[in-house]
C-alpha positions in Angstrom: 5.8 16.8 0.3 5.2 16.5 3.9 3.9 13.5 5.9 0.5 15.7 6.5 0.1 16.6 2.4 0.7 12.7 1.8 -2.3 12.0 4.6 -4.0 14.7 2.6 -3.7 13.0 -1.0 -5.0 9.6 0.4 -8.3 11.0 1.8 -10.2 10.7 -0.6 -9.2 7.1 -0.2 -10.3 6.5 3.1 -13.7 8.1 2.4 -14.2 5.8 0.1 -13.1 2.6 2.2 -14.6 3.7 5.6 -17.4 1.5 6.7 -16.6 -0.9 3.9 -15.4 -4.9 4.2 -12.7 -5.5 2.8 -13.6 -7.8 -0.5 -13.5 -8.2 -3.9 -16.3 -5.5 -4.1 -14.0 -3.1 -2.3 -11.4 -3.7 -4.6 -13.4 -2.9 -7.7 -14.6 0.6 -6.8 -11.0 1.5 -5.8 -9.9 0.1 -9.4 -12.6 2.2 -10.6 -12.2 5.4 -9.1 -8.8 5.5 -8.4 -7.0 3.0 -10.7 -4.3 3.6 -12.8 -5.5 6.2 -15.1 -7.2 8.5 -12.4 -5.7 11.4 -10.6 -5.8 9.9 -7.5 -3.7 7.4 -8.6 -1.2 9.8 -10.0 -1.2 12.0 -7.1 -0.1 9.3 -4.6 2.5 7.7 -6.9 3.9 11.1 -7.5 3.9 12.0 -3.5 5.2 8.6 -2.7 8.4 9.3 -5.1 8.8 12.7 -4.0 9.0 11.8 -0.1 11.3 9.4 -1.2 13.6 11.9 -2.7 13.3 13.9 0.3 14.0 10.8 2.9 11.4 10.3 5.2 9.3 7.3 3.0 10.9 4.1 2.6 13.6 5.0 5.4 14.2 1.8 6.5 16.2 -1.6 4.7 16.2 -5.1 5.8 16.5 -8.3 3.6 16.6 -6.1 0.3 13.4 -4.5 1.1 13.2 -0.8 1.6 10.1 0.1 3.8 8.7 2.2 6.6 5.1 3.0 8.5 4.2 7.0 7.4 1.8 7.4 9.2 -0.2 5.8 12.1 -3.4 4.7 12.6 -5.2 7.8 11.9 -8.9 9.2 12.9 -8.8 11.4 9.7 -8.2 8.3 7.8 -10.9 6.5 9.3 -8.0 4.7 11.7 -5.8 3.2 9.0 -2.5 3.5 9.3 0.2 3.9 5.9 3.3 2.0 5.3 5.2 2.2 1.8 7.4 -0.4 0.8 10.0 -0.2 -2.0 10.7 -3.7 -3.4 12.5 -5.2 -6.5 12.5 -9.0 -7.5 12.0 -10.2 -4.3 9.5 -12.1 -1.4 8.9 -9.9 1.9 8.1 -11.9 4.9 5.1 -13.9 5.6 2.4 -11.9 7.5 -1.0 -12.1 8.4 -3.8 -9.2 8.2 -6.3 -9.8 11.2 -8.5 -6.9 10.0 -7.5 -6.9 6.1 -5.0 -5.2 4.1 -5.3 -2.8 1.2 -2.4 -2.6 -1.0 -1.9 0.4 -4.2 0.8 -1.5 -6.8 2.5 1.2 -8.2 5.1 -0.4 -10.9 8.8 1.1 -11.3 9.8 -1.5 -14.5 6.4 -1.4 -16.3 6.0 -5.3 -15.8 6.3 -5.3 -12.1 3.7 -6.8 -10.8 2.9 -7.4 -6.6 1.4 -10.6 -5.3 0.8 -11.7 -9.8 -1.0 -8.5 -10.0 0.2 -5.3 -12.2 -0.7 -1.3 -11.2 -3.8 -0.6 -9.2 -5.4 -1.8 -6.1 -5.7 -5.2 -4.2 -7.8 -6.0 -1.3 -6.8 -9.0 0.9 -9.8 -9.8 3.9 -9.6 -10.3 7.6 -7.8 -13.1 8.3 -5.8 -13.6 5.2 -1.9 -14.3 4.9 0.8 -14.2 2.6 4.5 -13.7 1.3 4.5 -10.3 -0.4 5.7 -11.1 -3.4 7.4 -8.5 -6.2 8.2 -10.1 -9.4 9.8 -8.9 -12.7 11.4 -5.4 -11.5 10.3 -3.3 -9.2 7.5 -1.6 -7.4 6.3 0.7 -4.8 3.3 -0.9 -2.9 1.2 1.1 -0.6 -0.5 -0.7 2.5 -3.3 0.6 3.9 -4.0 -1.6 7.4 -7.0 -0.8 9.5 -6.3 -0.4 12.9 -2.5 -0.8 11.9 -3.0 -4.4 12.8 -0.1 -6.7 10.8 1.3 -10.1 12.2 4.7 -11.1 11.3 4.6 -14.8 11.4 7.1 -17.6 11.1 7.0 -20.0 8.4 
């Protein structure tokens, strides 16, 4: 798996959320077409693991939380950019999404769940904040942020 074959997987993806807002509507049709039991969904939880395995995804540790931006804002991916994060029982640091932020909760323990919510996607608008929350095991979560945009805030 190599960062270009992981930008290839998520494609179909970014078709699917370019020109969209980011909303609870949004959220539905990626739970729809590329939820849990879809290939889509299978294909990046299996690339995540294997670039794991091979070093380059989730390079990075600080405060228990393994993490790290794959790839960059990206005109093939209609300019989001891709960070994985790798975290077990534990609250990230509060941030702030000025253009939105959508997240893929891919469970380790089966009962993981990211922000109260189990395996599949989540959608948080423009403006939103919060503490990114992993509770009862662990859990790879995928961020997809347009424009990379995140702001780490203090609380």
């Amino acid at each position: 798996m190599t960062p270009q074959e992981f930008e290839a997987v998520l494609a179909p993806v970014a078709a699917r959320v370019r020109e969209r807002s980011l909303d609870a509507s949004l959220e539905l049709d990626l739970n729809a077409e590329f939820g849990p039991r879809s290939g889509t969904y299978a294909a990046i939880r299996e690339a995540c693991h294997a670039a794991i395995a091979e070093g380059w995804m989730c390079d990075r540790e600080g405060g228990g939380i393994r993490y790290g931006r794959v790839i960059k804002p990206a005109d093939s991916l209609g300019g989001l950019s891709v960070d994985v994060v790798d975290m077990d029982t534990i609250r990230g640091p509060h941030h702030r999404h000025p253009n939105g932020e959508i997240d893929l909760v891919m469970p380790i323990t089966p009962e993981a769940k990211f922000d109260g919510r189990g395996a599949g996607w989540l959608v948080y608008g423009p403006g939103t904040a919060h503490y990114p929350t992993v509770t009862e095991g662990r859990a790879l979560v995928l961020y997809l942020l347009p424009g990379g945009a995140i702001e780490f805030t203090k609380t």
